[in-house]
C-alpha positions as a printed NumPy array, in Angstrom:
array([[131.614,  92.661,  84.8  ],
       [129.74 ,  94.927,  86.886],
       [125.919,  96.072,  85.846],
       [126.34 ,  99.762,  86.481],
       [129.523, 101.956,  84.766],
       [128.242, 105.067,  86.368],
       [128.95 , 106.642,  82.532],
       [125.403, 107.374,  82.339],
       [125.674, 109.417,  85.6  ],
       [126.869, 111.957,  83.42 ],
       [124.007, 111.215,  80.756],
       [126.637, 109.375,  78.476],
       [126.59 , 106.134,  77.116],
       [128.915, 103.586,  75.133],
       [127.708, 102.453,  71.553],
       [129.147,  98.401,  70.558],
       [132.668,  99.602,  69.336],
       [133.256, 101.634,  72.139],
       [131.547, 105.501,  70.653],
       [130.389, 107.699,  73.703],
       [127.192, 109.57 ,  72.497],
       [124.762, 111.182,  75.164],
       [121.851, 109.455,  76.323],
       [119.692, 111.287,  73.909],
       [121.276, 110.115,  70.588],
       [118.81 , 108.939,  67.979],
       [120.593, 105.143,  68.536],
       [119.472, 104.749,  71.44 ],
       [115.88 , 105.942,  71.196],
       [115.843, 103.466,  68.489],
       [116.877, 100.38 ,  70.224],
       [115.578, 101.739,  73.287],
       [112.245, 101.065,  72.12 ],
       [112.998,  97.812,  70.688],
       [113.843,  97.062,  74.622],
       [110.455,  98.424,  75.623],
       [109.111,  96.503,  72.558],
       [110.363,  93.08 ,  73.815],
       [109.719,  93.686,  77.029],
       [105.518,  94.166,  75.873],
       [106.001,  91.033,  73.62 ],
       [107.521,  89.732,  76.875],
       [104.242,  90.298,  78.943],
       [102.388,  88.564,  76.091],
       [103.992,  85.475,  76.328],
       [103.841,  85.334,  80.025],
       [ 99.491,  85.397,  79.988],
       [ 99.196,  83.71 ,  76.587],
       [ 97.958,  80.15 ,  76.679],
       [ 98.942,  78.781,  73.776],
       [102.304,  77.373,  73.66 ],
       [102.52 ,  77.653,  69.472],
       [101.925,  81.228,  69.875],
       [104.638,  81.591,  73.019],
       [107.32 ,  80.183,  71.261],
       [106.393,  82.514,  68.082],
       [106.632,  85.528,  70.362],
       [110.065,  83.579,  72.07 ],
       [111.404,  83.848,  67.963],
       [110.195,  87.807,  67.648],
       [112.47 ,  88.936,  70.655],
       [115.138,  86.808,  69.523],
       [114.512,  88.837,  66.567],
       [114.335,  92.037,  68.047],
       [117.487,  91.945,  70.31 ],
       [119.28 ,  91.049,  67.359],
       [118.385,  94.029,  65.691],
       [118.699,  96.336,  68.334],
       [122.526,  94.887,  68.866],
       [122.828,  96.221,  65.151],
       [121.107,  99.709,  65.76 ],
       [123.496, 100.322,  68.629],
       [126.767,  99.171,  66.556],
       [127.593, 102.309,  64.461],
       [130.936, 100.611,  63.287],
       [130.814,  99.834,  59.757],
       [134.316,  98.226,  59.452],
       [133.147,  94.679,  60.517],
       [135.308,  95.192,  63.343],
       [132.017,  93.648,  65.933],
       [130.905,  90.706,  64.76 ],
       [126.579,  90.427,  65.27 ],
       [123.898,  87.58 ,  64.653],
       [122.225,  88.657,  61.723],
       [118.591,  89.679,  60.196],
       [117.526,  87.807,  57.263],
       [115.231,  88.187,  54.601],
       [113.529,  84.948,  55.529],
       [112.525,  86.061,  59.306],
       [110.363,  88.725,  56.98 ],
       [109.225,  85.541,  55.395],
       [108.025,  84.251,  58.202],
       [106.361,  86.273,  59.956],
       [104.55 ,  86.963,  56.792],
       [103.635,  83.187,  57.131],
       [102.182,  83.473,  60.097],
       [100.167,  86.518,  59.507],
       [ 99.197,  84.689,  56.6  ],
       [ 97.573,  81.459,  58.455],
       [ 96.427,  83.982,  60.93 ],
       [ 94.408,  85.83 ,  58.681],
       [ 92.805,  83.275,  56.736],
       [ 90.79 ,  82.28 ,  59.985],
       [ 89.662,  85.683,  60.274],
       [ 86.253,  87.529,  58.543],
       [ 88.208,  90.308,  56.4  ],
       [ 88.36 ,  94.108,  57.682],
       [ 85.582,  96.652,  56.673],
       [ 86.624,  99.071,  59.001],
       [ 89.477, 100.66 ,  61.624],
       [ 89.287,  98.458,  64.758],
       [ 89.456, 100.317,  67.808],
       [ 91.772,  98.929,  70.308],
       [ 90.447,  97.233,  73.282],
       [ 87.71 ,  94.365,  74.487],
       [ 90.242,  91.961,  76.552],
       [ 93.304,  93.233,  77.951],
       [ 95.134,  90.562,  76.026],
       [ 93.771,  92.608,  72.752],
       [ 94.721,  96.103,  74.119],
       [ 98.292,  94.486,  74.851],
       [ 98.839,  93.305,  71.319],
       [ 97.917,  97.058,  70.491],
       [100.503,  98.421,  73.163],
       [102.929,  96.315,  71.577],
       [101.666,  97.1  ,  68.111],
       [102.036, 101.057,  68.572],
       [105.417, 100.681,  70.416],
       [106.598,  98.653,  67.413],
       [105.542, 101.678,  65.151],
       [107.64 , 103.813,  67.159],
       [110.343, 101.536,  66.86 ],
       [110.584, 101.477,  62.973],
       [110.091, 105.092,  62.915],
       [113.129, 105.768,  65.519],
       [114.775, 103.163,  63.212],
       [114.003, 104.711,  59.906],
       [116.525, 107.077,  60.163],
       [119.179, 104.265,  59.635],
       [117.85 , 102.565,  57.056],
       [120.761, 103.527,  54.83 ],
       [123.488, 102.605,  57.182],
       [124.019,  99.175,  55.911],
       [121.753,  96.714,  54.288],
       [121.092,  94.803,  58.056],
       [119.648,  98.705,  59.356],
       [117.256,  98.041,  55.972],
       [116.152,  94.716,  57.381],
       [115.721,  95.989,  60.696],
       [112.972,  98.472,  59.36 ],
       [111.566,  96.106,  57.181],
       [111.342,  93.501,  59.769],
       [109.552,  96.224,  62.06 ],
       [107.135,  96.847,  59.631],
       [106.029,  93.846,  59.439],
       [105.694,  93.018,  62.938],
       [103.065,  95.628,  63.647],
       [101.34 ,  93.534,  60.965],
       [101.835,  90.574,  63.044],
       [100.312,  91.771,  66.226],
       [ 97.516,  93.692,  64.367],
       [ 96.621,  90.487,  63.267],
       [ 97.209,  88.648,  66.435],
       [ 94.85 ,  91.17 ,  68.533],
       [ 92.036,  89.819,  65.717],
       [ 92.961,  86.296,  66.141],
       [ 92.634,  86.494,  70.213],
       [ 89.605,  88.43 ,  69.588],
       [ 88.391,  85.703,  67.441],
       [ 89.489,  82.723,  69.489],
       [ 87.736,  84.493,  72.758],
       [ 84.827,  84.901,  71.208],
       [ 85.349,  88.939,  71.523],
       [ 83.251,  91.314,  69.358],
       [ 85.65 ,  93.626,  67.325],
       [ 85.349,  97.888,  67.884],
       [ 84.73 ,  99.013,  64.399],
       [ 85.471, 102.029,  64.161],
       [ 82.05 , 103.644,  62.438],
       [ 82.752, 107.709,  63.011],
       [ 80.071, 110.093,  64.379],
       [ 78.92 , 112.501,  61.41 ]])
């Protein structure tokens, strides 16, 4: 199998099943962004220390390329057969943002990004996530995995809010409240 088709010489693509849609289709800017997503997740495992939270963020692009398989499979007829989302990798990461928080002093305020650029990546990653379930929002009624997919999205940007507070924490960084001018 060679890496280039040259179909997207002529700004086409192929969906899983085979569909040609234009580069531009909604699909793709949804699991397009789930690529740039795990690729941000990506460069916070590389400069990340600890190995608990590596193999977390290992699990969370496992996670992610799953669902974007299922954003760019439009069939419907179980004709391509996909690993799955499930209700309990929700359940996890809940878990985690869970043990996460309870270290941390609770929130008065907005935080501003920023303070270590491992804290302004977790943000990068945070906001492109956002985008993600946005772009991914629009096929939340496709099938009951598309439902997940948001859900699961959702819930990540929770995770890596929280995670930018725990490396705060754990490098003894002071958090930018956000306290507006009058």
């Amino acid at each position: 199998m060679k890496i280039y088709t040259k179909a997207g010489d002529r700004g086409m693509t192929s969906l899983l099943g085979g569909n040609l849609v234009p580069k531009d289709h909604p699909r793709l800017e949804a699991y397009g962004t789930m690529d740039e997503l795990i690729s941000w997740i990506g460069l916070l495992r590389d400069i990340l220390n600890s190995n608990d939270l590596r193999e977390q963020l290992l699990k969370i692009q496992d996670r992610l390329m799953v669902g974007s398989s299922i954003l760019a499979n439009e069939r419907t007829d179980g004709s391509v057969q996909l690993p799955e989302i499930k209700e309990s990798d929700i359940v996890s990461l809940e878990e985690l943002i869970d043990k996460m928080d309870a270290e941390l002093k609770a929130l008065t305020s907005f935080i501003l990004p920023g303070g270590h650029p491992l804290v302004s990546y977790c943000h990068l990653a945070r906001t492109c996530c956002r985008r993600a379930e946005r772009y991914s929002s629009g096929f939340i009624k496709d099938s009951e995995q598309t439902a997940l997919i948001v859900k699961y999205l959702n819930r990540l940007s929770d995770y890596l809010f929280t995670l930018s507070r725990k490396i705060a924490k754990d490098f003894n960084i002071e958090e930018n409240l956000w306290e507006p001018e009058s």
